[in-house]
N, C-alpha and C positions, 0 to 999 in steps of 0.2 A: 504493500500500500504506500511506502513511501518512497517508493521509487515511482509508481506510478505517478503520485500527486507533486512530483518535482518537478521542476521547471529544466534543473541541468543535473546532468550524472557526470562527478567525479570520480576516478578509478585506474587502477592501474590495468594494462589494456587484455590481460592476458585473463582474469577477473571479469574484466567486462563482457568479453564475449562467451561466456558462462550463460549469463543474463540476457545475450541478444536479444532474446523474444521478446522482451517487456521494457527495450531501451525505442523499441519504434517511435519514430514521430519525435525522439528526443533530443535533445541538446548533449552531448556527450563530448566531454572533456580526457582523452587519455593518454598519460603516463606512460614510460617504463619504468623497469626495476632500477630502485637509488632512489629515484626521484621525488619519495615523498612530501617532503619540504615543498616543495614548487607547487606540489598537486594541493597538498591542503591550505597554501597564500592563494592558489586563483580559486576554491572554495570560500574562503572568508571573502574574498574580494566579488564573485559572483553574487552573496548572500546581503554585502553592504549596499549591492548595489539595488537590492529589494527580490532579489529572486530565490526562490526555493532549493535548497540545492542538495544533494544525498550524498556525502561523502560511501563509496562503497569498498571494502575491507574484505578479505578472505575469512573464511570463521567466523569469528565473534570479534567487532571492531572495537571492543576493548580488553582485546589478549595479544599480545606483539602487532598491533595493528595503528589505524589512524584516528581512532577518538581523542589520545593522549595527543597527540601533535598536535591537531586541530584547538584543543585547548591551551596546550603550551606556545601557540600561533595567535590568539585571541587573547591570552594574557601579556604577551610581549607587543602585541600591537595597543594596547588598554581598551579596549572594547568588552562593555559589560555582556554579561550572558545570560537568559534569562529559562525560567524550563517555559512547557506548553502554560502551566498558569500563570502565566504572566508575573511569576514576585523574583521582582528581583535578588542577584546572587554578589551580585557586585557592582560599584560605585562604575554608571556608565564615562564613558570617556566622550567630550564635546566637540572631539576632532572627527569624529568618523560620519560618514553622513547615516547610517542606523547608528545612532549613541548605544543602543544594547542589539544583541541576535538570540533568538529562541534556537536552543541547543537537545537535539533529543539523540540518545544514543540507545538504537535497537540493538537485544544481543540476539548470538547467533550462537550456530553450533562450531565450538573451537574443534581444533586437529585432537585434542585429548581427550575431548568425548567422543567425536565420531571413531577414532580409532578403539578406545577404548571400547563403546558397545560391539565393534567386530571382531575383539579377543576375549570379552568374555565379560567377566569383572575385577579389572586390573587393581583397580581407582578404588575397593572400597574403604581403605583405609589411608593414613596421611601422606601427602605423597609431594614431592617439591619439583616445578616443574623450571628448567633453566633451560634454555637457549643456547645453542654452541658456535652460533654466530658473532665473529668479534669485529665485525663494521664498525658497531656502537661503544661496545665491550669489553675492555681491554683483554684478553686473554687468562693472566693472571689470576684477573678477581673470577671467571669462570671456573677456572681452575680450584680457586678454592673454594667456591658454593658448588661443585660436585662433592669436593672433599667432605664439606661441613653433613650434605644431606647423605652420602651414602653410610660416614661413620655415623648417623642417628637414624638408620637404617628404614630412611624415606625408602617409598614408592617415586623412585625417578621415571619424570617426564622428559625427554629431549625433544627439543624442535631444531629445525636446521643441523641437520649432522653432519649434511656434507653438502660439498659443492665441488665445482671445478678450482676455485682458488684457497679451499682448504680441505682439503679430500683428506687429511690425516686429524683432523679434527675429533674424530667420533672414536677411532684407537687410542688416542689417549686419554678418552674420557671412560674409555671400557679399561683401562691401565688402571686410572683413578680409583674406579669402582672395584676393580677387584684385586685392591688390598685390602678391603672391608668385607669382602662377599665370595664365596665362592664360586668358581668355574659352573655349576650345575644350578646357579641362580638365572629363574625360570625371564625372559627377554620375550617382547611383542612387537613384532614391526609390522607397521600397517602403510602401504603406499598409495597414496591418492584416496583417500578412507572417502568413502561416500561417490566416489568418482568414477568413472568407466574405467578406468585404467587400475580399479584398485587390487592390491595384493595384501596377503594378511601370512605372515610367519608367526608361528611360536618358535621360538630357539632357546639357546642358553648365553651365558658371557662366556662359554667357551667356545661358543662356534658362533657366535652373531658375526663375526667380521665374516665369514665366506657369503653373507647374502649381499644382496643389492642394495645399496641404503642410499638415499640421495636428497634432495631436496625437500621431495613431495613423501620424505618418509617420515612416519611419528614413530621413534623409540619409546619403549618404557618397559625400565630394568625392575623387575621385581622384591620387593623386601625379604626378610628370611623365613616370612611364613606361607609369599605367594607359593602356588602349585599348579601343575599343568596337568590338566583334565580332559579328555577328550577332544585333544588339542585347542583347547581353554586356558587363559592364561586366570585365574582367581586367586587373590590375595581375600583371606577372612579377616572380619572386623571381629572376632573375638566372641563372636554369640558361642562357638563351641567352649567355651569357660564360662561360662554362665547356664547355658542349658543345653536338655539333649537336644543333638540335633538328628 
């Protein structure tokens, strides 16, 4: 619905034609990859200028997406924001020609749930999801929030595990992991989760590097109580210590 009731769709291009069917008749603004900065300044700038306008995100556009920029892009330019009931959130700015913009942010379904529900149930206990992407990242601090979550023996999430400019990215984050966890800790890669191209592995940390894993893949390394069940990947929340199950 709110792509339809917009005036112009923002989007990275590869995203958009996902959605072709219901960009018809539309005003379409498209990006490439990097370029989000540019995309979400000509969104505020389309929106000042009184038009409707749907920033659109893969997933859920507030999980590594462009809800956060668009607001960190409307903060730095001082432009108040307001929700659908008009009360104000912040002191508007008398420079802009909209002194405030009505800001709605619809979620979606991130890469952790859609993968998630095609391995099983990964997710039902605590689980910390990091990025192995260091564009933004320093390397470093990745490096030690795998540390931190695998020795408190999270349910790890990875997103972007690989790429062509860091293709060794996702072996050292299975290095990281298993000095805390063993070779036969139960691994779920799901590629393109939801998408025509998708693939769904159960593995282990000891043979995950011989699969495919790229871009469009969601990792998630399981804690030491997940199991794999008819090729199911389920970690329990603890109901079996409390009652029969």
């Amino acid at each position: 619905d709110a792509i339809r009731n917009a005036d112009v769709i923002v989007g990275y291009g590869t995203y958009l034609d996902l959605i072709s069917e219901i960009l018809k008749d539309k005003e379409v603004v498209s990006t490439g990859m990097t370029q989000e900065v540019d995309r979400c300044r000509k969104a505020v700038e389309l929106a000042q200028m009184g038009k409707a306008v749907a920033v659109v995100s893969g997933g859920d556009p507030g999980v590594y997406a462009m809800a956060g920029l668009v607001y960190e892009i409307l903060k730095s330019q001082g432009v108040g924001v307001r929700s659908k009931e008009k009360k104000e959130r912040t002191v508007p700015s008398p420079l802009t020609p909209h002194s405030s913009l009505s800001v709605e942010v619809i979620p979606g379904i991130s890469a952790l749930n859609a993968a998630a529900s095609r391995l099983g149930a990964p997710l039902m206990h605590d689980f910390a999801c990091i990025s192995l992407s260091d564009r933004l990242t320093p390397w470093a601090m990745i490096e030690k929030r795998l540390d931190a979550a695998a020795a408190a023996d999270f349910v790890i999430v990875l997103y972007n595990p690989r790429s062509k400019g860091r293709a060794g990215h996702i072996n050292k984050a299975r290095e990281i992991v298993l000095k805390h966890r063993p070779e036969t800790t139960v691994v779920g890669l799901v590629k393109g989760a939801m998408r025509e191209n998708e693939k769904v592995i159960v593995t282990d940390l000891g043979n995950m590097q011989d699969s495919d894993i790229d871009m469009q893949t969601t990792v998630i390394i399981g804690n030491s109580k997940t199991f794999s069940w008819n090729n199911l990947m389920i970690t329990p929340r603890g109901y079996e210590n409390k009652f029969s199950i």
